[in-house]
Biopython code that builds the backbone (N, CA, C, O; Angstrom):
import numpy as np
from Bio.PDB.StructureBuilder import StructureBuilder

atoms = [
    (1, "UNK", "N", (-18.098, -38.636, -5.594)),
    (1, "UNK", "CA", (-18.110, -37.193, -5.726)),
    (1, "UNK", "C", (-17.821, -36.864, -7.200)),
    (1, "UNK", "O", (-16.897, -37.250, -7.916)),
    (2, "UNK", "N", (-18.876, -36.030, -7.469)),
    (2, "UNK", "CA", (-18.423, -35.568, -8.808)),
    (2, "UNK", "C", (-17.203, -34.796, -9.219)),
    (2, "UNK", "O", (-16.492, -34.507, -8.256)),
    (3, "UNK", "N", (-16.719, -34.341, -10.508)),
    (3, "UNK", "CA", (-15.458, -33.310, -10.804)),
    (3, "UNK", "C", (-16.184, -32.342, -10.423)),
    (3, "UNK", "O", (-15.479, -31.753, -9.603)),
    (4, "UNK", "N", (-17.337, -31.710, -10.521)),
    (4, "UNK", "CA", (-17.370, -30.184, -10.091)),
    (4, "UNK", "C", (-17.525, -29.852, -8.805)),
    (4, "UNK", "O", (-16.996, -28.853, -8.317)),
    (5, "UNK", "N", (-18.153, -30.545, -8.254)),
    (5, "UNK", "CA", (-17.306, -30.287, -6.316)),
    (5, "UNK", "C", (-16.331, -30.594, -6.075)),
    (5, "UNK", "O", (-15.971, -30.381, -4.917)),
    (6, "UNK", "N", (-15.503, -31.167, -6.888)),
    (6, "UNK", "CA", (-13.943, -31.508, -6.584)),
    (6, "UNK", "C", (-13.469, -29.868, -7.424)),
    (6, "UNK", "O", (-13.011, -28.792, -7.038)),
    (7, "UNK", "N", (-13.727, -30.228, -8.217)),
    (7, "UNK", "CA", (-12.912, -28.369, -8.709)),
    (7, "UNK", "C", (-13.613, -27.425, -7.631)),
    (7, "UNK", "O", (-12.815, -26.667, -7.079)),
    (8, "UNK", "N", (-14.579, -27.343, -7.329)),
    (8, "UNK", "CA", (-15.313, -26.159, -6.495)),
    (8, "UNK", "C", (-14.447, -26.338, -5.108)),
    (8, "UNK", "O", (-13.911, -25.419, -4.489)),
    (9, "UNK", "N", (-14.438, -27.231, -4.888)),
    (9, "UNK", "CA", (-12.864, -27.512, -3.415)),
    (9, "UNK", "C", (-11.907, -27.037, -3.492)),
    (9, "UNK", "O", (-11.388, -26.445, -2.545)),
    (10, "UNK", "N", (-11.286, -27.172, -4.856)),
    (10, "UNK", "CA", (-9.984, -26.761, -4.756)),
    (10, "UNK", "C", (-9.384, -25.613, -5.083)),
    (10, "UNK", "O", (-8.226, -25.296, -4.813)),
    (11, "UNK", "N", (-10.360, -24.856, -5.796)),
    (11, "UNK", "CA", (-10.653, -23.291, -6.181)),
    (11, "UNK", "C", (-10.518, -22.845, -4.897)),
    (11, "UNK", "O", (-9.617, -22.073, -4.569)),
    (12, "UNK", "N", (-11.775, -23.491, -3.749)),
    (12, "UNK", "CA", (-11.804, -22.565, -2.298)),
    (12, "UNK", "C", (-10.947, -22.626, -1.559)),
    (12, "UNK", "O", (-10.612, -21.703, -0.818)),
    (13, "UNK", "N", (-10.437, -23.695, -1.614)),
    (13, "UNK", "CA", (-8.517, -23.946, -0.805)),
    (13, "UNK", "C", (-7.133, -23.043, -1.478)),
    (13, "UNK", "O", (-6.134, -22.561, -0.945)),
    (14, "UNK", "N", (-7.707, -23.095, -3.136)),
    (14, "UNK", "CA", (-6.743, -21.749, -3.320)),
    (14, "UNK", "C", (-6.761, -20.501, -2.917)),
    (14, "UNK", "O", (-5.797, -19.866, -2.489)),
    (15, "UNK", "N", (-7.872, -20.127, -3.050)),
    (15, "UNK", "CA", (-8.443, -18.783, -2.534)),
    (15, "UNK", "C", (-7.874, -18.650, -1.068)),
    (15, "UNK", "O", (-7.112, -17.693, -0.928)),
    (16, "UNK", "N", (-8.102, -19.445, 0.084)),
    (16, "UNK", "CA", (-7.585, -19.539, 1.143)),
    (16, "UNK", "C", (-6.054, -19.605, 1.684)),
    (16, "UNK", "O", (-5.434, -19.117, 2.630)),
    (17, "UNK", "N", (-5.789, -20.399, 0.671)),
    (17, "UNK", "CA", (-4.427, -20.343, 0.881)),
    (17, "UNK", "C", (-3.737, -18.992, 0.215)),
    (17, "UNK", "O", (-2.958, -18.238, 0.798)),
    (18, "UNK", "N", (-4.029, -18.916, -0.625)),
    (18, "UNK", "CA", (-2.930, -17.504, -1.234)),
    (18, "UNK", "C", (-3.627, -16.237, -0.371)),
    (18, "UNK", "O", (-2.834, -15.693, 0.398)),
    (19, "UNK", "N", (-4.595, -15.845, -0.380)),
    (19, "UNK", "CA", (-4.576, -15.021, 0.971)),
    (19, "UNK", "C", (-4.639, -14.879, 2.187)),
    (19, "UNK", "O", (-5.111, -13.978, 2.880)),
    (20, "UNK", "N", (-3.902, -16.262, 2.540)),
    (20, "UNK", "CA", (-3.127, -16.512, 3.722)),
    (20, "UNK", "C", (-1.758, -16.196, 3.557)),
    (20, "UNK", "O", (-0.995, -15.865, 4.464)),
    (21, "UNK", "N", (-1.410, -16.343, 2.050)),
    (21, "UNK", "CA", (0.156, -15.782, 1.429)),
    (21, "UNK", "C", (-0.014, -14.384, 1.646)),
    (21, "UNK", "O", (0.865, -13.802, 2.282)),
    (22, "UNK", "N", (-1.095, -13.686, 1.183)),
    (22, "UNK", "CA", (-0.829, -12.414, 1.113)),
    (22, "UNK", "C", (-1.053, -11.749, 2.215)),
    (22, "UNK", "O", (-0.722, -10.578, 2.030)),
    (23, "UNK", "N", (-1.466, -11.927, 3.309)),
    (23, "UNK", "CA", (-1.482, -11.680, 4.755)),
    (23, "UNK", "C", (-0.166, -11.611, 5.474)),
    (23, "UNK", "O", (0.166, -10.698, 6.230)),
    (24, "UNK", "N", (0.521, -12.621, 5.178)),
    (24, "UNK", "CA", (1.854, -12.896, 5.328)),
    (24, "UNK", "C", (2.814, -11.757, 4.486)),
    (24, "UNK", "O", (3.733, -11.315, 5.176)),
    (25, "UNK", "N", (2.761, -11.414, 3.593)),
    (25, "UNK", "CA", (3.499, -10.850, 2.752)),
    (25, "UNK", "C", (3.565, -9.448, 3.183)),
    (25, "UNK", "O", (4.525, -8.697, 3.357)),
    (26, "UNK", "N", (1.968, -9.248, 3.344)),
    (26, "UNK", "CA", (1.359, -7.500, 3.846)),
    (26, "UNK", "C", (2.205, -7.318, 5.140)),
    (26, "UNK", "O", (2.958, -6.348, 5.225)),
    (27, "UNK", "N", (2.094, -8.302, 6.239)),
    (27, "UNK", "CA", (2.963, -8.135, 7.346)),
    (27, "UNK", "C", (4.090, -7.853, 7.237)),
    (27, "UNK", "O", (4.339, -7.071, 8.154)),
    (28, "UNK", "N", (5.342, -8.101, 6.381)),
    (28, "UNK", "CA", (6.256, -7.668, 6.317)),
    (28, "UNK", "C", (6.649, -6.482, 5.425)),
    (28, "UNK", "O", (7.777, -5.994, 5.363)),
    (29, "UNK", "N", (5.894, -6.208, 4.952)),
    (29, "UNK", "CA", (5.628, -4.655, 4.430)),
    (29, "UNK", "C", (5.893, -3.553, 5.112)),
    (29, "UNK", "O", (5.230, -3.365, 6.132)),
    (30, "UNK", "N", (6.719, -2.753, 4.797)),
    (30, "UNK", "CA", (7.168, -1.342, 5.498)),
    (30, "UNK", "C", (6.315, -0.448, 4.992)),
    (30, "UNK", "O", (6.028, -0.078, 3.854)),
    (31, "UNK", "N", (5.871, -0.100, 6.387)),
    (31, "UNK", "CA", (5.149, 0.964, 6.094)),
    (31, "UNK", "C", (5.544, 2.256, 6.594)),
    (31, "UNK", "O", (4.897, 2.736, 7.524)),
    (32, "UNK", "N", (6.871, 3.111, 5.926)),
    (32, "UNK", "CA", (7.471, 4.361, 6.080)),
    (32, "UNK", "C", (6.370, 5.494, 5.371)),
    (32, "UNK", "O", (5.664, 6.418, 5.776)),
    (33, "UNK", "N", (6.614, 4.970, 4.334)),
    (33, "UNK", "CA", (5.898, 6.295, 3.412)),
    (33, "UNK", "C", (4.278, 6.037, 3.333)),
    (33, "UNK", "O", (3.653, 6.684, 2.492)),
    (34, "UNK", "N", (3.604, 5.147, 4.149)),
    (34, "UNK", "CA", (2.294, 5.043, 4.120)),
    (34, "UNK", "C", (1.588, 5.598, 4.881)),
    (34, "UNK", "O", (0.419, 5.925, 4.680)),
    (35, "UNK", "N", (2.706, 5.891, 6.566)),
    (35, "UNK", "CA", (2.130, 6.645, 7.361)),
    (35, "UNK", "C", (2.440, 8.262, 7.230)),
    (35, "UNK", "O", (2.198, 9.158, 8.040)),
    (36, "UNK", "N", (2.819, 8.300, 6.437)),
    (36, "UNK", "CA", (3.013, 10.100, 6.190)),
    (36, "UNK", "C", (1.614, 10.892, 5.228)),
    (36, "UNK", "O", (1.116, 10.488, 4.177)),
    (37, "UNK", "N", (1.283, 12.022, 5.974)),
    (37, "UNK", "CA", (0.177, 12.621, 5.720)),
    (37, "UNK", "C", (0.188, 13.794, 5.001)),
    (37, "UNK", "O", (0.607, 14.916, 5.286)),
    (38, "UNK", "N", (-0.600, 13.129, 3.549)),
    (38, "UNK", "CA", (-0.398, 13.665, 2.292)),
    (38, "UNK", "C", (-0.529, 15.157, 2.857)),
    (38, "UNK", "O", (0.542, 15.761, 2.915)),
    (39, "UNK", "N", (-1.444, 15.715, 3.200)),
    (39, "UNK", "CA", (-1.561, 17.271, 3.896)),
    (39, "UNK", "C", (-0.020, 18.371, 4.384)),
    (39, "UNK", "O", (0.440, 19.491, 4.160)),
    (40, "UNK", "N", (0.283, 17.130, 5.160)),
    (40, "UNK", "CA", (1.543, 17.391, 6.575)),
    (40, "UNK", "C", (2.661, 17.421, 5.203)),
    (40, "UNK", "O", (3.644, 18.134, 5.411)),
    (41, "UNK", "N", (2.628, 16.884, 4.139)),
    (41, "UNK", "CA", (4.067, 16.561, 3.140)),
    (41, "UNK", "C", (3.502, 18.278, 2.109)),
    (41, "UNK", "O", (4.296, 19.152, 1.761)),
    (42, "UNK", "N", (2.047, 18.294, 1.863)),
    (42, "UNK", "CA", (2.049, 19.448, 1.005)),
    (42, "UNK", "C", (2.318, 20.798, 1.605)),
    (42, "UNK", "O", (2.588, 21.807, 0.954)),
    (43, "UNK", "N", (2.214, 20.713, 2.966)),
    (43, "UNK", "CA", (3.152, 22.274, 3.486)),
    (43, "UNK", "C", (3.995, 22.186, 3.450)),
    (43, "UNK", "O", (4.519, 23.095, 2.806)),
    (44, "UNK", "N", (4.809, 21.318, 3.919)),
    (44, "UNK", "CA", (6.508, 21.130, 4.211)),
    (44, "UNK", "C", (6.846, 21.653, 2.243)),
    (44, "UNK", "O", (7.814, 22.371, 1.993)),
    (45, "UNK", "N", (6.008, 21.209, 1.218)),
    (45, "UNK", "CA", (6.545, 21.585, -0.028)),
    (45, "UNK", "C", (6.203, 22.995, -0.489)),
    (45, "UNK", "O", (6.601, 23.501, -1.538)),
    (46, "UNK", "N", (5.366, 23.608, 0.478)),
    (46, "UNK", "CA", (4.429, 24.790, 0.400)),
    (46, "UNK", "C", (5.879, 25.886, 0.839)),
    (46, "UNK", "O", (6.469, 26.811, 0.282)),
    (47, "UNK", "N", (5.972, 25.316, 1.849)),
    (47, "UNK", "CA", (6.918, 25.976, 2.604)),
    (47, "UNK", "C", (8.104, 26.124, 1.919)),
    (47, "UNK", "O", (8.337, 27.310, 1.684)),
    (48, "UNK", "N", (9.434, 24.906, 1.272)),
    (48, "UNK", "CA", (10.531, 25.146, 0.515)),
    (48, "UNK", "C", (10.222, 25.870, -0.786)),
    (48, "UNK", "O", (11.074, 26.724, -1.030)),
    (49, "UNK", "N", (8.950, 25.754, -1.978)),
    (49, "UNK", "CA", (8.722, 26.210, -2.868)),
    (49, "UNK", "C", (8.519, 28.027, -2.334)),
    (49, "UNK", "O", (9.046, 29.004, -2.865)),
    (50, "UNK", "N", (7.413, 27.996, -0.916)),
    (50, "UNK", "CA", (8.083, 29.873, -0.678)),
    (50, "UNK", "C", (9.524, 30.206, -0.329)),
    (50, "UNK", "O", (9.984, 31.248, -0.797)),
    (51, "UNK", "N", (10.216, 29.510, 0.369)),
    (51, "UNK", "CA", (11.413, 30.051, 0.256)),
    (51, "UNK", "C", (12.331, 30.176, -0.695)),
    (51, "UNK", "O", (13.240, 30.985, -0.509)),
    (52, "UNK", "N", (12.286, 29.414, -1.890)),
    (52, "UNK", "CA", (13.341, 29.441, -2.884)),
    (52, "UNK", "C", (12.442, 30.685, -3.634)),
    (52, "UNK", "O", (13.194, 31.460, -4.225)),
    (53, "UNK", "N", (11.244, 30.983, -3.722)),
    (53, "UNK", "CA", (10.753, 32.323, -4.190)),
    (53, "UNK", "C", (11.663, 33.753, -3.441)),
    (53, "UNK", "O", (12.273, 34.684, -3.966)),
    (54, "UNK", "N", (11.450, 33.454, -2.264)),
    (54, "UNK", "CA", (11.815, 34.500, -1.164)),
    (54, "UNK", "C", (13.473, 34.615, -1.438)),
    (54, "UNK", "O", (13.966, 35.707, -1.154)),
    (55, "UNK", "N", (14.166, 33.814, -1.847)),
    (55, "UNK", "CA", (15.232, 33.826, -2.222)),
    (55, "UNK", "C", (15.436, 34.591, -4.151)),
    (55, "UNK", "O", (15.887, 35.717, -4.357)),
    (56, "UNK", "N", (15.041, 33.761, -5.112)),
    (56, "UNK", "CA", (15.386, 34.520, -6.059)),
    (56, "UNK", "C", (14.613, 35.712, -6.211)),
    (56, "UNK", "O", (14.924, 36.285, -7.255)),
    (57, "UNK", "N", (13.496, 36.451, -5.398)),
    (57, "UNK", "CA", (13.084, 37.702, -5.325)),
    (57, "UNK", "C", (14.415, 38.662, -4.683)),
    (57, "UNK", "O", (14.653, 39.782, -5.135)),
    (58, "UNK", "N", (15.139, 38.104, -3.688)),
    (58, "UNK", "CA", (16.173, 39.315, -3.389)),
    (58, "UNK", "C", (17.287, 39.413, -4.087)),
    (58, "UNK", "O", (18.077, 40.331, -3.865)),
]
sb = StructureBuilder()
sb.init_structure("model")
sb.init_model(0)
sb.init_chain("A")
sb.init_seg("    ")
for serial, (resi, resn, name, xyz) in enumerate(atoms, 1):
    if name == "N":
        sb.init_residue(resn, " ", resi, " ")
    sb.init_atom(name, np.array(xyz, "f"), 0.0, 1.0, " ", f" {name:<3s}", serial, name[0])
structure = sb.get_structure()
């Protein structure tokens, strides 16, 4: 076997293996703030930014 199917092997076993690492890694990943919906967070800020208006207006 030549070196360049031996490097072309071991390139594809890296590739395989580290995103088998990163599969692993992603799984233990919290996902708090990923499931919150950018929309659902800009009223809730819609909402405190009118009240502190509604407040220094009186």
């Amino acid at each position: 076997m030549n070196w360049t199917a031996l490097f072309i092997i071991v390139v594809v076993l890296g590739v395989i293996v580290s995103n088998i690492m990163l599969l692993k890694y992603s799984a233990k990943m919290s996902l708090k703030n990923v499931n919150q919906d950018p929309i659902e967070k800009a009223k809730e800020t819609l909402k405190t930014r009118e009240g502190v208006q509604d407040k220094s207006d009186t």
